[in-house]
LODRENPA-95754 format. One record per atom (N, C-alpha, C, O, CB): residue in three letters; atom name; x, y, z. Coordinates in nm, 3 decimals. Each point is the difference from the previous one (the first is absolute). Glycine has a CB too. Layout:
N
code:site:px:py:pz
ALA:CA:X:Y:Z
...
END
This chain:
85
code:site:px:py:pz
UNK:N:10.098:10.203:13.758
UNK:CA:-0.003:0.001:-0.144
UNK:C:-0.035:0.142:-0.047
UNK:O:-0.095:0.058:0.053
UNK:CB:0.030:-0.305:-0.061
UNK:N:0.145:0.311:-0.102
UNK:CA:-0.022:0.098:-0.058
UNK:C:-0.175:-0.005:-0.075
UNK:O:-0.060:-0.087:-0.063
UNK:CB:0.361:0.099:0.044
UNK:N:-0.335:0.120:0.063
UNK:CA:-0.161:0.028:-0.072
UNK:C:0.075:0.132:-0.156
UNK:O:0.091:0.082:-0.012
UNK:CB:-0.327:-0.093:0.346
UNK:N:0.113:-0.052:-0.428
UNK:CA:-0.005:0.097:-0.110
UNK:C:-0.145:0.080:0.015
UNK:O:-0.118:-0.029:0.016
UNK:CB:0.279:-0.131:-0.180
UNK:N:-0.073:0.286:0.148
UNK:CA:-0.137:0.141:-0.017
UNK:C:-0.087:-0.050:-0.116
UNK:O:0.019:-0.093:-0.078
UNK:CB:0.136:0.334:0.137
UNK:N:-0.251:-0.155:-0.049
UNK:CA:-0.033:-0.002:-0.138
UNK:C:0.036:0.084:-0.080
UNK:O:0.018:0.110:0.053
UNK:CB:-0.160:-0.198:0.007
UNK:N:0.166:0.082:-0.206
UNK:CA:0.027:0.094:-0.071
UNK:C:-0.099:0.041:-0.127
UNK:O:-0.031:-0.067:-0.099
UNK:CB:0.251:-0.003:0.193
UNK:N:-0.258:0.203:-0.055
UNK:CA:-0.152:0.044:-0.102
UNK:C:0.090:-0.013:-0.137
UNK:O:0.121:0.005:-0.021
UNK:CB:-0.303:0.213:0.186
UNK:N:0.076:-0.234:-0.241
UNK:CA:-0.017:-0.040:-0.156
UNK:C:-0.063:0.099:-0.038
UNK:O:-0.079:0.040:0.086
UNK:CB:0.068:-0.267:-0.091
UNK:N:0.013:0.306:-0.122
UNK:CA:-0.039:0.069:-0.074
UNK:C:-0.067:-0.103:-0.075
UNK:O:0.036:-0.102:-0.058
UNK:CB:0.119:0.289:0.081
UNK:N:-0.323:-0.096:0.007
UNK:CA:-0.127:-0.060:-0.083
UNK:C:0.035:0.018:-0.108
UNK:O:0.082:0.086:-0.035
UNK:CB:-0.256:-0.051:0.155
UNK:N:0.079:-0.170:-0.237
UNK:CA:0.032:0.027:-0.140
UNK:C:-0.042:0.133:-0.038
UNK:O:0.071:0.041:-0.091
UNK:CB:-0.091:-0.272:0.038
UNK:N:-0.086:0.332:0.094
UNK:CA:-0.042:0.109:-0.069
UNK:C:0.042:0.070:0.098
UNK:O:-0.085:0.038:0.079
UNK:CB:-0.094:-0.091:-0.226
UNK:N:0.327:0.091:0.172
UNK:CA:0.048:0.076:0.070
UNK:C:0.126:-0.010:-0.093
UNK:O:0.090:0.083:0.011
UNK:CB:-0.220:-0.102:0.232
UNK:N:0.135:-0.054:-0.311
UNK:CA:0.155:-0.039:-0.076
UNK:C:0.124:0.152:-0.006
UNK:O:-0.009:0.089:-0.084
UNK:CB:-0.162:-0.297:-0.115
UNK:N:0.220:0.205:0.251
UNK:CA:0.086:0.085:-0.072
UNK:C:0.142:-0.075:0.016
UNK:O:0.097:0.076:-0.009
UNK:CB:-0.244:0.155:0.053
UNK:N:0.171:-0.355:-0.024
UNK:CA:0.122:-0.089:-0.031
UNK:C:-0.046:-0.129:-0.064
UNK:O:-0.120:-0.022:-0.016
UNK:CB:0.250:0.115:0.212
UNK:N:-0.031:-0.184:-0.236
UNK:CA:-0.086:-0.114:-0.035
UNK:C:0.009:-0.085:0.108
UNK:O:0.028:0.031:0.116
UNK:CB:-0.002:-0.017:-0.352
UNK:N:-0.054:-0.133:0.187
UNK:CA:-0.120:-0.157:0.149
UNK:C:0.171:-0.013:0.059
UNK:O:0.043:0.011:0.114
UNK:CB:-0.333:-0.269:-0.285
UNK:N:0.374:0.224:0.024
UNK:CA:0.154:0.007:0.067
UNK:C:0.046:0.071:0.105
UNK:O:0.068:-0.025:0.100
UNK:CB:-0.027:-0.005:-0.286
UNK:N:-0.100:0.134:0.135
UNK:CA:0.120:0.107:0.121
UNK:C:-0.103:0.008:0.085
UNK:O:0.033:0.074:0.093
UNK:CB:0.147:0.107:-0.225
UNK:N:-0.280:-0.218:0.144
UNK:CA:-0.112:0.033:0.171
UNK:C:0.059:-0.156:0.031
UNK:O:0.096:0.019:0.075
UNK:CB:-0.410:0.161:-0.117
UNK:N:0.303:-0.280:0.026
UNK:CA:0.026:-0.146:0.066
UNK:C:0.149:0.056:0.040
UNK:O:0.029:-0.039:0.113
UNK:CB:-0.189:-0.181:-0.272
UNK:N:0.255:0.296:0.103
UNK:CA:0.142:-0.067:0.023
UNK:C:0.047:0.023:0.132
UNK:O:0.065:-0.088:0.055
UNK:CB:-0.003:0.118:-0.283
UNK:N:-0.089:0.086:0.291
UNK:CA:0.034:0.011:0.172
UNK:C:-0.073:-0.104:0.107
UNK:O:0.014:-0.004:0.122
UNK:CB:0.006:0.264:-0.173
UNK:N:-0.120:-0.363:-0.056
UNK:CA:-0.083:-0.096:0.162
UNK:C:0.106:-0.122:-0.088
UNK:O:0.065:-0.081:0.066
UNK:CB:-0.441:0.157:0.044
UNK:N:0.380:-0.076:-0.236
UNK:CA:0.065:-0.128:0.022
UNK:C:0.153:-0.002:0.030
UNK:O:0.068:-0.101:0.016
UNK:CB:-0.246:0.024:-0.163
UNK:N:0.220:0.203:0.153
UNK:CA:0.144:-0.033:0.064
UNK:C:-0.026:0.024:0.125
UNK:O:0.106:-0.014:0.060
UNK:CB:0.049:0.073:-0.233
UNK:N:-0.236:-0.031:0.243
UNK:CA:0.006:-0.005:0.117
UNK:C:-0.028:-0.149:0.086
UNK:O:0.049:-0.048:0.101
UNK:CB:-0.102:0.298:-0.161
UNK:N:-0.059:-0.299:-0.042
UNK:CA:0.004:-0.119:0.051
UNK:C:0.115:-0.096:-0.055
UNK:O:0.046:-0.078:0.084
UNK:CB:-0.288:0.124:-0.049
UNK:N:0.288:-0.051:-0.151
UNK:CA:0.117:-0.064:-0.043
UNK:C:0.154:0.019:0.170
UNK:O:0.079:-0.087:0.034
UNK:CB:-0.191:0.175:-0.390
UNK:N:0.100:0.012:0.398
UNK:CA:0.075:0.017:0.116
UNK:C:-0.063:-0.049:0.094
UNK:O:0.073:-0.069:0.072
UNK:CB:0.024:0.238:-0.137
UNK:N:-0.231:-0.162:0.108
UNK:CA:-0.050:-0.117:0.149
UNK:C:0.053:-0.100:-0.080
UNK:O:0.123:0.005:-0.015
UNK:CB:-0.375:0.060:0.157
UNK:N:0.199:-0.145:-0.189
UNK:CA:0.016:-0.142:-0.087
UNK:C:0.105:-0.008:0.065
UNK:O:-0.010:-0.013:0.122
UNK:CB:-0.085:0.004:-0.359
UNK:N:0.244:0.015:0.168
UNK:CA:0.094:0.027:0.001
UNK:C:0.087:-0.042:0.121
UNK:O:0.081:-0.090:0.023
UNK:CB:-0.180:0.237:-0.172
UNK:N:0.041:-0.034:0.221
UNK:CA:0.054:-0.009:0.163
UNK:C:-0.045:-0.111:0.064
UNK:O:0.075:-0.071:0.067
UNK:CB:-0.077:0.301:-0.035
UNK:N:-0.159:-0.259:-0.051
UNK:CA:-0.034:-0.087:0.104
UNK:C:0.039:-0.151:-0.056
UNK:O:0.010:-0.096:0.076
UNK:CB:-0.208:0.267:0.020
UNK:N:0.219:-0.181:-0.246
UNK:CA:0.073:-0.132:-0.015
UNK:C:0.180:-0.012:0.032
UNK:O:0.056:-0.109:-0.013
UNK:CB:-0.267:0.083:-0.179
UNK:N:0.256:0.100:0.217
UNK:CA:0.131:-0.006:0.081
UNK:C:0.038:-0.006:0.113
UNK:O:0.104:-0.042:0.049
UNK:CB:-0.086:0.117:-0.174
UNK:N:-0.189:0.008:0.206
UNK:CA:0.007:-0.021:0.129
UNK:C:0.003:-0.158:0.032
UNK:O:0.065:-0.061:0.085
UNK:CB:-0.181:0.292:-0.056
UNK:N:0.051:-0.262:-0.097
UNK:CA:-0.076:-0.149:0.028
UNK:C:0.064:-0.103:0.030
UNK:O:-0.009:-0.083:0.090
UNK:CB:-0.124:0.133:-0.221
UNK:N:0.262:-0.023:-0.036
UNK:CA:0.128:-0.094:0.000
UNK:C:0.085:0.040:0.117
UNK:O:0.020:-0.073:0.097
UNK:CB:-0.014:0.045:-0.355
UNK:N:0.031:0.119:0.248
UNK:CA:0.091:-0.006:0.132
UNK:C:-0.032:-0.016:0.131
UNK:O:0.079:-0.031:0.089
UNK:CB:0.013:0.147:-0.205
UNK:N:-0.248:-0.088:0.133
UNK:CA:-0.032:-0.079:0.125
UNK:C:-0.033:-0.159:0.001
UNK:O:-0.026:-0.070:0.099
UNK:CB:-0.057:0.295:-0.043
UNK:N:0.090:-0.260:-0.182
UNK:CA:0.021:-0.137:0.008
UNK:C:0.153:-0.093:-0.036
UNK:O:0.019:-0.118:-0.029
UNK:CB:-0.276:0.172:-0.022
UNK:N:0.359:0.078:0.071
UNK:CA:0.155:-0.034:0.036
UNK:C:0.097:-0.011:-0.140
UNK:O:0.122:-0.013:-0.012
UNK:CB:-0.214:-0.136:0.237
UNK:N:-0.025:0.161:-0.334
UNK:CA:0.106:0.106:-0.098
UNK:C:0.073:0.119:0.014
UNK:O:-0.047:0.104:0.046
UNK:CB:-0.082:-0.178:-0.151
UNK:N:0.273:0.056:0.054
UNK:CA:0.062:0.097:-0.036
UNK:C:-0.052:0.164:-0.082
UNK:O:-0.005:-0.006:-0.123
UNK:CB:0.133:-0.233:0.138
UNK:N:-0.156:0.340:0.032
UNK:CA:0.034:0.130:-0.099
UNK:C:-0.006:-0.042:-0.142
UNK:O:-0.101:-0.005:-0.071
UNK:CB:0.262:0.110:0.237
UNK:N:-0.046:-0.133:-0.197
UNK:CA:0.083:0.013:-0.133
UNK:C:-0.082:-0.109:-0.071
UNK:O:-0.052:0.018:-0.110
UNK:CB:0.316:0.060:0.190
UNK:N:-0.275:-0.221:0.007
UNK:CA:-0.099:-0.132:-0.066
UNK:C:-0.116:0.084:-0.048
UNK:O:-0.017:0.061:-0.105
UNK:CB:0.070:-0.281:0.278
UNK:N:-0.129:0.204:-0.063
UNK:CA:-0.130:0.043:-0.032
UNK:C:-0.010:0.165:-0.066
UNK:O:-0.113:0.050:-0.005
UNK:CB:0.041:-0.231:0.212
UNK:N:0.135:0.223:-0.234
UNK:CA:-0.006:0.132:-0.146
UNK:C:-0.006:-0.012:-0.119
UNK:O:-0.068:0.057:-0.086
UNK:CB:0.175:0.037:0.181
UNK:N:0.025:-0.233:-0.103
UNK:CA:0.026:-0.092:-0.120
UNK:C:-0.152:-0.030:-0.041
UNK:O:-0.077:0.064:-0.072
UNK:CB:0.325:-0.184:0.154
UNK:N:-0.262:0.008:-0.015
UNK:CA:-0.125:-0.049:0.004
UNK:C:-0.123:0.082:-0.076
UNK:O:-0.059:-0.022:-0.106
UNK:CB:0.157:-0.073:0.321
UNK:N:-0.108:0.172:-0.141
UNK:CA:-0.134:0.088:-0.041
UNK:C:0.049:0.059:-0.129
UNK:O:-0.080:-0.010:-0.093
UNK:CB:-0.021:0.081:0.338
UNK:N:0.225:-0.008:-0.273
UNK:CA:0.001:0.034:-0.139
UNK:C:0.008:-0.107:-0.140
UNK:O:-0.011:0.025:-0.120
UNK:CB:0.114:0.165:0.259
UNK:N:-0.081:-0.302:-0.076
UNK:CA:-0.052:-0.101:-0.062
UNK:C:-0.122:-0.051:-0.062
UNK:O:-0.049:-0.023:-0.111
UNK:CB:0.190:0.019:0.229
UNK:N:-0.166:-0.003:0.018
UNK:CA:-0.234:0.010:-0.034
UNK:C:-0.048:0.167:-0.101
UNK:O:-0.078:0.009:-0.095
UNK:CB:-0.009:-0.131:0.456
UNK:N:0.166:0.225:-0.298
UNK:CA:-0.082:0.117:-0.120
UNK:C:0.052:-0.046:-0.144
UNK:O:-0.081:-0.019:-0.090
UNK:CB:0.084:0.260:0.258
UNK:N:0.147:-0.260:-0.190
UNK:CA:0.027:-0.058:-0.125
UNK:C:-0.059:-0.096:-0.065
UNK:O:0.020:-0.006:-0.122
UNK:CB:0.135:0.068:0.187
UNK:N:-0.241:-0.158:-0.002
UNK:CA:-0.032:-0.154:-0.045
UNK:C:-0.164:0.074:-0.018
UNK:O:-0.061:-0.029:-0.103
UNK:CB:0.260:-0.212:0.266
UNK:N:-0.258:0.324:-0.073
UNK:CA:-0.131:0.082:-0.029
UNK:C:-0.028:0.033:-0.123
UNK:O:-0.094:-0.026:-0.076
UNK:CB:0.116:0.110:0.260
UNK:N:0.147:0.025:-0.196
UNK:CA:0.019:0.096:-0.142
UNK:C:-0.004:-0.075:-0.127
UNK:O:-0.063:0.029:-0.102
UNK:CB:0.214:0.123:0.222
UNK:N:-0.084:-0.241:-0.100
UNK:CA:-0.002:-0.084:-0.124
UNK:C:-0.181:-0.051:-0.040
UNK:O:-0.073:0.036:-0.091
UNK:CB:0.367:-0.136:0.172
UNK:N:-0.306:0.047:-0.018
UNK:CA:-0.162:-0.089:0.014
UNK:C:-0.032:0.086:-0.089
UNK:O:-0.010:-0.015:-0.122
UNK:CB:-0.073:-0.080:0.366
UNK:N:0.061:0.224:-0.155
UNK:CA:-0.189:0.118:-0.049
UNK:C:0.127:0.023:-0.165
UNK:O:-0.069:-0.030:-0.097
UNK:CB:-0.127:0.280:0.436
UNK:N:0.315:-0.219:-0.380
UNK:CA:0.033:0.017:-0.140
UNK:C:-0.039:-0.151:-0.079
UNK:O:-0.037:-0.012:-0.117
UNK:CB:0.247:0.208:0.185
UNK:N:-0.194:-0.287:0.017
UNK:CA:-0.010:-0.113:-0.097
UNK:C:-0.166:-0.010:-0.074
UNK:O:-0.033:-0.009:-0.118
UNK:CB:0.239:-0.129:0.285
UNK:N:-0.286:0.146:-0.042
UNK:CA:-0.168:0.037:0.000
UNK:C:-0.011:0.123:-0.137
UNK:O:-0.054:-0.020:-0.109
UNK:CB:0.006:-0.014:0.438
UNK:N:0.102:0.136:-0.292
UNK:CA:-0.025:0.130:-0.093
UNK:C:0.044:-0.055:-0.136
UNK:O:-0.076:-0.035:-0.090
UNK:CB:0.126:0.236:0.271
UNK:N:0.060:-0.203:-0.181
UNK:CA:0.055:-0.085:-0.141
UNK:C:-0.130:-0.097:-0.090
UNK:O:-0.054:0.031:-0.106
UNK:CB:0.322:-0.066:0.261
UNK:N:-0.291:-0.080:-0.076
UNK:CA:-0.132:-0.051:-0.034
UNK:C:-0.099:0.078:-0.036
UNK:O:-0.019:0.010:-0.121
UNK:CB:0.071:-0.152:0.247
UNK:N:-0.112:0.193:-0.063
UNK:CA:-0.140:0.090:0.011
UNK:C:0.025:0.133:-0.158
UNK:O:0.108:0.011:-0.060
UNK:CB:-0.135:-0.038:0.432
UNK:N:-0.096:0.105:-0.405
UNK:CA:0.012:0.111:-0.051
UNK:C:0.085:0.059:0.110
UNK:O:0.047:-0.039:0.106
UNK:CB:-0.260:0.043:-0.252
UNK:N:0.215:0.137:0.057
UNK:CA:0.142:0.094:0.061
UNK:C:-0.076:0.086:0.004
UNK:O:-0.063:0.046:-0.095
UNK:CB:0.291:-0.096:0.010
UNK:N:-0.231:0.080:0.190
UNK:CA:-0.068:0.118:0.095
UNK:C:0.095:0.105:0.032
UNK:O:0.101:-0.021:0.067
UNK:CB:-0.250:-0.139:0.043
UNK:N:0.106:0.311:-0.171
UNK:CA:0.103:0.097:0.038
UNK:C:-0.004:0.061:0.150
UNK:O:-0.109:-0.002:0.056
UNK:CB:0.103:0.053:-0.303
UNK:N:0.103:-0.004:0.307
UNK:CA:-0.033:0.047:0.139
UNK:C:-0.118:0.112:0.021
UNK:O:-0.082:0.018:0.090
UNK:CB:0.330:-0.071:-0.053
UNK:N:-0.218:0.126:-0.174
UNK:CA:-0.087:0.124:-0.024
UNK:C:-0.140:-0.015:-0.053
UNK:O:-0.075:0.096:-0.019
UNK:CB:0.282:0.005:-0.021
UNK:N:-0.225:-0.177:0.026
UNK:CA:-0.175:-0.060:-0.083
UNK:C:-0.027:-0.122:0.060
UNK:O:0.082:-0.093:0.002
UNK:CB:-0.061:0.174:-0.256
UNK:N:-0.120:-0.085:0.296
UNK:CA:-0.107:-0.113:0.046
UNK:C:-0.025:-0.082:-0.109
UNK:O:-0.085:-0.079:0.039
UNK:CB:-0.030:0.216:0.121
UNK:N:0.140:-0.157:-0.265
UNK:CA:-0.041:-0.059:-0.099
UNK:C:0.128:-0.087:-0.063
UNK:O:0.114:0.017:0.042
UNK:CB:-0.306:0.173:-0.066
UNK:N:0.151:-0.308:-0.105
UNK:CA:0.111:-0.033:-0.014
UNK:C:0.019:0.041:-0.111
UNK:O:-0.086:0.047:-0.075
UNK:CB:0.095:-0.199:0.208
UNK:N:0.161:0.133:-0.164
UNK:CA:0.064:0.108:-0.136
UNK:C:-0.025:-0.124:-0.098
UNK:O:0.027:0.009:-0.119
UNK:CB:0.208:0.187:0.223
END
């Protein structure tokens, strides 16, 4: 099984990007383990490639929707402010 490094974070009083852009290289990195090791999985359990890709872009779509349906509900939180608008 694939291992993830760690990837340093810029302290809050170190800021010179925002929480966005310090998170965005660990979570695509882990968005890619994820990824792999749920395809590994299917196809070692005798899914197809092409099935199990389907599949998973299925589950991020059915994800995507959720957290907009959630946000929609909720105050509206800008990406850029911690606070709500």
């Amino acid at each position: 099984m694939a291992t993830v490094s760690p990837t340093p974070i810029t302290p809050r009083d170190e800021r010179a990007v925002t929480a966005h852009e310090a998170l965005e290289p660990l979570y695509e990195r882990l968005a890619l383990y994820t990824e792999s090791t749920l395809l590994s999985a299917a196809m070692a359990a005798g899914w197809p490639a092409e099935e199990a890709t389907r599949a998973l872009a299925a589950l991020r779509l059915q994800d995507a929707l959720s957290i907009l349906c959630r946000a929609n509900r909720g105050p509206r939180i800008s990406m850029h402010s911690p606070t709500a608008e």
